[in-house]
C-alpha positions in Angstrom: 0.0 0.0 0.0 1.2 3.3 -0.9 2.1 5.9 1.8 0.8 9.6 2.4 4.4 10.4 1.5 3.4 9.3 -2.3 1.0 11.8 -2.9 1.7 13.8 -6.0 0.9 17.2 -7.2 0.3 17.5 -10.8 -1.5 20.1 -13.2 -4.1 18.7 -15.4 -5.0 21.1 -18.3 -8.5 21.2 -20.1 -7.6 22.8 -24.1 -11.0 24.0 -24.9 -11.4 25.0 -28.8 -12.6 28.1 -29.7 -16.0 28.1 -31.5 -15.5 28.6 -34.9 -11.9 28.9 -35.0 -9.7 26.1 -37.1 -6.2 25.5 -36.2 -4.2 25.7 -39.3 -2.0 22.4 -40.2 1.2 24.8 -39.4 0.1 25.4 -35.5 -0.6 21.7 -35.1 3.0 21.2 -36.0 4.1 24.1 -33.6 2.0 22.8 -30.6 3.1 19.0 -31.4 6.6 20.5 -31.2 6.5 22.0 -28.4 4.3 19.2 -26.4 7.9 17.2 -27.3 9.7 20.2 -25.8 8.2 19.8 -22.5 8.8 16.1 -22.6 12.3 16.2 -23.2 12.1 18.6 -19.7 10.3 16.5 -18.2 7.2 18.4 -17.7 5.1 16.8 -19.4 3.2 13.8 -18.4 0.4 12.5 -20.4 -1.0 14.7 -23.7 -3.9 13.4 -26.3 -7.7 14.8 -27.3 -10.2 13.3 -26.7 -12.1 10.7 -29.1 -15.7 11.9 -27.8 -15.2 15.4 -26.9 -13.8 18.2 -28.8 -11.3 19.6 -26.0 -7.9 17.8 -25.2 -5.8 17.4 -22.1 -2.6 18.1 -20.8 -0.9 16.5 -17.2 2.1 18.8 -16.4 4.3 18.0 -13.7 5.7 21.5 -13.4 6.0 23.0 -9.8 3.2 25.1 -9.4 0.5 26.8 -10.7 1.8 29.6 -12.3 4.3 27.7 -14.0 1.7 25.9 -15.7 -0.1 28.7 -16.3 2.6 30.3 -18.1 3.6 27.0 -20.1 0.0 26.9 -21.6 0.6 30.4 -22.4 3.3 29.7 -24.9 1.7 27.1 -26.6 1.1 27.8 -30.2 -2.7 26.4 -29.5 -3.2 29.3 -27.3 -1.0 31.4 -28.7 -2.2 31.6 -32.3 -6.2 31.7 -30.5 -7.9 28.6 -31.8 -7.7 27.1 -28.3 -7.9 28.1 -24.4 -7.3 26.7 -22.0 -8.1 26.0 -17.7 -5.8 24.6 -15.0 -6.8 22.2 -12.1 -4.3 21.6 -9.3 -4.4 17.4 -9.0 -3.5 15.7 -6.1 -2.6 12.3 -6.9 -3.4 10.0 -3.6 -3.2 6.7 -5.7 -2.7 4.4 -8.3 0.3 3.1 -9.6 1.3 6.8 -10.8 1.1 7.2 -6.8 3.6 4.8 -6.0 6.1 5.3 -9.2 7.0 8.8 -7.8 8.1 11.8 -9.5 
């Protein structure tokens, strides 16, 4: 069983599209780019839309909250308008993410 001492804090990220905006195949590119970015840092956890829903989400393991605020504010989703986005602080108590660590 996994301790209290397992708990994890990560930033899940709802992208939300914006009605009757299109992302161009060139921003695609730019945002897939820069989701491998923040793997290669290691702040990036799990990434993918979803198949029922028209928004995607993010799970950031950055910090805090304004550090994953100001990630989502660079990427080219957001940036170029097609997309917003909204933070929720997760606590992780468990599951096998839970006992893997950081």
């Amino acid at each position: 069983m996994a301790s209290a001492a397992a708990n994890l804090t990560y930033y899940a990220v709802d992208l939300i599209p914006v009605e009757q905006r299109v992302p161009t195949a060139d921003v695609i590119a730019q945002h897939a780019a820069f989701l491998r970015e923040l793997d290669d840092e290691g702040k990036l956890v799990l990434a993918g839309p979803f198949i029922d829903d028209p928004n995607g989400l993010l799970i950031l393991n950055c910090g805090d909250r304004m550090a994953a605020d100001a990630i989502m504010n660079a990427d080219p989703l957001i940036v170029s308008g097609v997309t917003t986005f909204r933070v929720h602080t997760w606590l992780i108590r468990g599951g096998s993410a839970a006992t893997k660590g950081r």
